[in-house]
C-alpha positions in Angstrom: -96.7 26.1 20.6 -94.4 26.7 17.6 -91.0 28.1 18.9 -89.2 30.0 16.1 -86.0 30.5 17.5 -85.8 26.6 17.3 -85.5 26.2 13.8 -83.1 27.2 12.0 -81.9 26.1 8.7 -78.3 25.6 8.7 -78.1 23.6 12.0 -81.4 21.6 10.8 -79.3 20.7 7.8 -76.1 19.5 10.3 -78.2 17.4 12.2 -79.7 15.5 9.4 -76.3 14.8 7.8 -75.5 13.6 10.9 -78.2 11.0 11.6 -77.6 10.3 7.9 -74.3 9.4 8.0 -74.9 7.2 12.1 -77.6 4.9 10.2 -77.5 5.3 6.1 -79.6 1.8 6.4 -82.8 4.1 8.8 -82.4 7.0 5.5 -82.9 5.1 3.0 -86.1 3.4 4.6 -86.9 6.9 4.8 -87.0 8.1 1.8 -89.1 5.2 0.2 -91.5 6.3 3.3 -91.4 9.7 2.0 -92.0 8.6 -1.2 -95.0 6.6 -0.4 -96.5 9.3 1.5 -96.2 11.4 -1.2 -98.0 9.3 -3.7 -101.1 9.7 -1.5 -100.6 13.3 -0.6 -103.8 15.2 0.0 -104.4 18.7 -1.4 -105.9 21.2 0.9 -108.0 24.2 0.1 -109.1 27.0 2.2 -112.6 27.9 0.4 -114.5 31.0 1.3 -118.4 30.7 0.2 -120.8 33.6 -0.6 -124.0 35.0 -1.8 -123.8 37.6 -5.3 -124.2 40.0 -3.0 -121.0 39.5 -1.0 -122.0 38.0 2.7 -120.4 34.8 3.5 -122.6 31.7 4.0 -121.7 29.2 7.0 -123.9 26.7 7.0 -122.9 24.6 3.8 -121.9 20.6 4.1 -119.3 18.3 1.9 -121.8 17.7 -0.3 -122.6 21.7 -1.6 -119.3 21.7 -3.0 -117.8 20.1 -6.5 -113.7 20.4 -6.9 -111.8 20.1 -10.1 -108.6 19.9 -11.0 -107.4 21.3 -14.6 -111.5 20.7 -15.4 -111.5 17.4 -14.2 -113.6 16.6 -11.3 -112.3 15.2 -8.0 -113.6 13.2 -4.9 -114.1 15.3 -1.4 -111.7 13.6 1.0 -111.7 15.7 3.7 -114.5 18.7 4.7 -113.5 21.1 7.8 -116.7 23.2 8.8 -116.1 27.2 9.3 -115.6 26.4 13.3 -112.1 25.0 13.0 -109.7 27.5 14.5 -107.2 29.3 12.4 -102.9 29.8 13.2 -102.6 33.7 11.8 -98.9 35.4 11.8 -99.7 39.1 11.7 -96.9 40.7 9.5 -96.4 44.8 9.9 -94.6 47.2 7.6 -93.2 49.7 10.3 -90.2 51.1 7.8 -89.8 55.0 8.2 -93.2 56.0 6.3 -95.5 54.3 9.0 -93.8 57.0 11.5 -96.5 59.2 12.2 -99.5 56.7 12.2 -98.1 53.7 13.7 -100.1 54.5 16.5 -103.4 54.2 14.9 -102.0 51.4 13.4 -101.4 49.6 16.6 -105.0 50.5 17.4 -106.3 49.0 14.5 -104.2 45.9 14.7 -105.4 45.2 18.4 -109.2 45.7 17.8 -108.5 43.5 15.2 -107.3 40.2 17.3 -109.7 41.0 19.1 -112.4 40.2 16.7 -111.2 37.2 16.4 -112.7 33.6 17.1 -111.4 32.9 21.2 -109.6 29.7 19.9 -107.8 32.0 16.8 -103.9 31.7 17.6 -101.9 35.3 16.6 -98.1 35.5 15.8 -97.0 39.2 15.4 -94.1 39.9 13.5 -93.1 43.4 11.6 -90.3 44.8 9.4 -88.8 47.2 8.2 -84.8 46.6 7.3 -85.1 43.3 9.4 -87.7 41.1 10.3 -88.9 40.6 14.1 -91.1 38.3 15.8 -93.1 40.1 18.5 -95.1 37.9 20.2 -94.9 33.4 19.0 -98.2 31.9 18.3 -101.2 32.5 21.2 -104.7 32.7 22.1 -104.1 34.9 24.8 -104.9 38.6 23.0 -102.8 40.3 25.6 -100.0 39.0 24.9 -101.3 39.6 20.9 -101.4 43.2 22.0 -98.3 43.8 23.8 -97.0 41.9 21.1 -98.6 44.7 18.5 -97.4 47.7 21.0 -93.8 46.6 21.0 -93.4 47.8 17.1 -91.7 50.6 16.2 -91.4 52.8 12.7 -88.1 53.3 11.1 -85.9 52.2 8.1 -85.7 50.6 5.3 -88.1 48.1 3.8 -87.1 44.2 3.1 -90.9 43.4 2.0 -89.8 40.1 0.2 -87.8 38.7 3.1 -90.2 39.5 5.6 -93.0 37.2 3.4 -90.7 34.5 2.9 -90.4 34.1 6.6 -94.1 34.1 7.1 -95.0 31.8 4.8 -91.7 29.5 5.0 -90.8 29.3 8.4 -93.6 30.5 10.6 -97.1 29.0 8.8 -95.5 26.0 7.0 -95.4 23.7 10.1 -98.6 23.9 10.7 -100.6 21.6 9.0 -104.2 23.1 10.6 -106.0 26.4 8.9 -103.6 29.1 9.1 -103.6 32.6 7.3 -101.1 35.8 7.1 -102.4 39.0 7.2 -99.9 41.7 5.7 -100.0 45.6 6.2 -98.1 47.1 3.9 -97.4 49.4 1.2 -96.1 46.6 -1.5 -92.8 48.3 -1.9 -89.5 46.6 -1.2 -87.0 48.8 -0.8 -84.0 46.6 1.0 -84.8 42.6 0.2 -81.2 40.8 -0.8 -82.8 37.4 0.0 -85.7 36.6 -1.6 -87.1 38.1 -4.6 -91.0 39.0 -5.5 -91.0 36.2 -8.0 -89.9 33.6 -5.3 -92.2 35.5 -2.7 -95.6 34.5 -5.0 -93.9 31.1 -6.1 -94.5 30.5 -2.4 -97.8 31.8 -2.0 -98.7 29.5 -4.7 -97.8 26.6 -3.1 -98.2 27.5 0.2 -101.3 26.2 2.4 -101.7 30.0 4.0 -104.5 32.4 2.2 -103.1 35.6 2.5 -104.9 38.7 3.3 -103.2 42.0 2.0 -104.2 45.6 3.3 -102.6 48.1 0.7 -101.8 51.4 2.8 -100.5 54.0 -0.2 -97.4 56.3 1.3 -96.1 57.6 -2.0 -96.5 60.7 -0.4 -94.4 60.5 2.4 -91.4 58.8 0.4 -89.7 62.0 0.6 -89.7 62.4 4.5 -88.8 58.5 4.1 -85.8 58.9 2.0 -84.4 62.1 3.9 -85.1 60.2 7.8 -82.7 57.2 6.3 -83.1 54.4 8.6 -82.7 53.5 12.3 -81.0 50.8 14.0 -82.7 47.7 15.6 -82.2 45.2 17.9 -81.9 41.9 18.1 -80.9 38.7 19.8 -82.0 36.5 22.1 -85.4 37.0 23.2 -85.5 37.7 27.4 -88.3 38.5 29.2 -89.4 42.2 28.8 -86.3 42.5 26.2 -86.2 43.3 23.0 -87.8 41.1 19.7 -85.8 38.3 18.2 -84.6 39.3 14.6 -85.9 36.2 12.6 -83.4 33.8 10.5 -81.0 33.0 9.1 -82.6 33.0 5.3 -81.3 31.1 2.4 -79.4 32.3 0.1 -81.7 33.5 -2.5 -80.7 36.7 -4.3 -83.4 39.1 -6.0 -83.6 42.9 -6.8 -84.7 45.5 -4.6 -84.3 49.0 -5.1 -85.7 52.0 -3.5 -89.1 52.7 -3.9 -89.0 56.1 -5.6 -91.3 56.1 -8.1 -95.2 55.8 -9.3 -94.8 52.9 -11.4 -93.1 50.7 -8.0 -96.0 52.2 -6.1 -98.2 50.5 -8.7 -96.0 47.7 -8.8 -96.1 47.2 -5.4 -100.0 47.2 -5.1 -99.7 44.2 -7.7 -97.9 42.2 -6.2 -100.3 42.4 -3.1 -103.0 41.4 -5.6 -101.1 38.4 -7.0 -100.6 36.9 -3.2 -104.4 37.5 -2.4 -105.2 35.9 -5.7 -103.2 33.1 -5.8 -103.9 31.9 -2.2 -107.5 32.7 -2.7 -107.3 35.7 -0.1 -108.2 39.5 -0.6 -106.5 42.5 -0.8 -107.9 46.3 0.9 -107.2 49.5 -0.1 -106.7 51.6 2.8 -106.4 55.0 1.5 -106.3 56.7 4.5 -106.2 55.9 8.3 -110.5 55.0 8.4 -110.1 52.7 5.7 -108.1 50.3 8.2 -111.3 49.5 10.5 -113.5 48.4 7.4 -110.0 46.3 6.4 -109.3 44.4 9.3 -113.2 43.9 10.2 -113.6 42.2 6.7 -110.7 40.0 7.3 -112.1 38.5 10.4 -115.6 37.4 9.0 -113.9 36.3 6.3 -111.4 33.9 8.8 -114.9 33.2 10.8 -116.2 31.5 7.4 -113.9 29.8 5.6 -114.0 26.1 5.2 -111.4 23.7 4.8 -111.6 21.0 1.6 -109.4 18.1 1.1 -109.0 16.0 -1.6 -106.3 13.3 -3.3 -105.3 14.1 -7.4 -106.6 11.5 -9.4 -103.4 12.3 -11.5 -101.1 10.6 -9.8 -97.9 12.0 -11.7 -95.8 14.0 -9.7 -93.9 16.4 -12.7 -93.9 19.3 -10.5 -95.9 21.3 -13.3 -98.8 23.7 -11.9 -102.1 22.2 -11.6 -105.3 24.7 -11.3 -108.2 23.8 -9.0 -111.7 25.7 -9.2 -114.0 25.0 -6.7 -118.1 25.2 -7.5 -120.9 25.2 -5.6 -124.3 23.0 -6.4 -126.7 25.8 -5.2 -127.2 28.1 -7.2 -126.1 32.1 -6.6 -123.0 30.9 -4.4 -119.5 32.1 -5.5 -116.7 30.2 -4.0 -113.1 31.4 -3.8 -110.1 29.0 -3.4 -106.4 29.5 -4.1 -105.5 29.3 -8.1 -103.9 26.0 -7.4 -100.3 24.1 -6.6 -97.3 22.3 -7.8 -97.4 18.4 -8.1 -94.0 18.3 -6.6 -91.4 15.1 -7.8 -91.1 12.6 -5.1 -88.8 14.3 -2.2 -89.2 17.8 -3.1 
């Protein structure tokens, strides 16, 4: 199980410097390992498959599919079927406007780990001017629940920060299929730390398709802006205590001003569009309160049909440009969707 509170950045970076400086000889052995294994890196691809009319189809093999990369076609290294189980970090917006329905939310949010495949693991996180983890990584749905139940509304909104952390330090160690599902209203009102730009540079390159469930509150941003925000709490995580505030972050500076306005609102619900897109997930509108049972019910067939689809470049130059990958089917009247693509980092990147 992945333990959070382990893994943080700054004393990471001590310890290395230390075993750096004990045995420069082991490092630089390292690094030409490094370098090898990236030579031979595979690219992964989460690939959802379905019919023109829009139901997913589960029972495809390697050989249905055809992958290119900028148009040229490559070799299937590695095929997961639809049963492998998924790693999912559940990622709330409770700021101040989720107040009065964060109830029904919680609801929602519950029946919806419970639709879930048995061997599905659930991290539940949510944010509002800080980030908390809830509930680590766990098939048991309920702790998932009490995990969902311990939220609470209020404050600002640091939307940017709180993705960051999902996708950086929450899914990236896990190598197996893993997703984050975000509820949220796409406007940052709070983020010092990480920036919408960096936020999809991420989901580019990230592993993680990302589900997004737009809930519009543009018409409770006055009530927002006149409650102004509540305090949290955070520290060490004790049994029955309060959640663990995630960190530290690095320090990456971006804008983020208050969310006052009809063109942010339609910002917002853009950028939500941009993370589905380029990690080959969806986005949902839920325009009001029954729109989130259609939402999350979606999600989880989608999870419950996705394959997984390796393969290695057959450009071998690693010039950290942006490569596109499409993914095609050899029947015909199948649709597959796949993230837009990823970064052929340098060597040690």
């Amino acid at each position: 199980m992945m333990r959070i509170k382990n893994r943080y950045q700054p004393f990471a970076c001590m310890l290395i410097g230390i075993l750096a400086l004990a045995n420069p000889q082991k490092k630089e052995k390292s690094e030409q390992e490094s370098s090898i294994k990236v030579q031979v890196e595979m690219v992964s691809l989460p690939v959802v498959v379905t019919n023109r009319e829009g139901k997913q189809i589960t029972d495809l093999e390697k050989e249905d599919f055809r992958v290119f990369e900028d148009r040229a076609p490559q070799t299937i290294a590695g095929f997961s079927p639809v049963e492998e189980p998924f790693s999912i970090a559940l990622l709330l917006d409770t700021s101040g406007s989720t107040e009065q329905r964060l109830a029904q939310i919680q609801n929602e949010a519950i029946r919806f780990v419970q639709l879930l495949h048995p061997d599905d693991s659930v991290a539940v996180l949510s944010f509002d001017q800080d980030v908390k983890l809830h509930e680590d990584f766990s098939i048991d749905r309920d702790r998932n629940a009490r995990g969902i139940k311990e939220t609470r509304a209020g404050g600002s909104t640091v939307l940017y920060e709180a993705v960051w952390l999902a996708l950086e330090e929450v899914l990236r160690p896990i190598k197996e299929r893993k997703a984050l599902v975000l509820f949220t209203d796409g406007v940052d009102t709070a983020s010092r730390k990480a920036s919408m730009k960096e936020t999809l540079e991420l989901a580019k390159e990230s592993n993680a398709v990302i589900y997004c469930i737009y809930f519009n509150t543009e018409g409770d941003q006055l009530s927002r802006m006149t409650r102004g925000p509540r305090p949290t709490v955070g520290g060490i995580p004790l049994p029955g205590g309060p959640p663990v505030v995630v960190g530290p972050m690095p320090p990456v500076y971006g804008p983020g001003g208050p969310g006052s306005s009809h063109d942010e609102y339609a910002s917002g619900r853009g950028y939500l569009a941009q993370l589905a897109e380029y990690s080959g997930g969806m986005v949902f509108d839920a325009l009001a309160m029954q729109d989130l049972e259609p939402a999350f019910e979606h999600i989880a067939r989608e999870l419950a049909s996705q394959y997984s689809i390796g393969y290695y470049s057959t450009n071998t130059r690693h010039d950290g440009k942006f490569r596109r990958v499409e993914v095609r089917m050899t029947k015909p009247g199948l649709l597959a969707r796949t993230r837009k693509g990823y970064y052929a980092r340098k060597p040690g990147k």
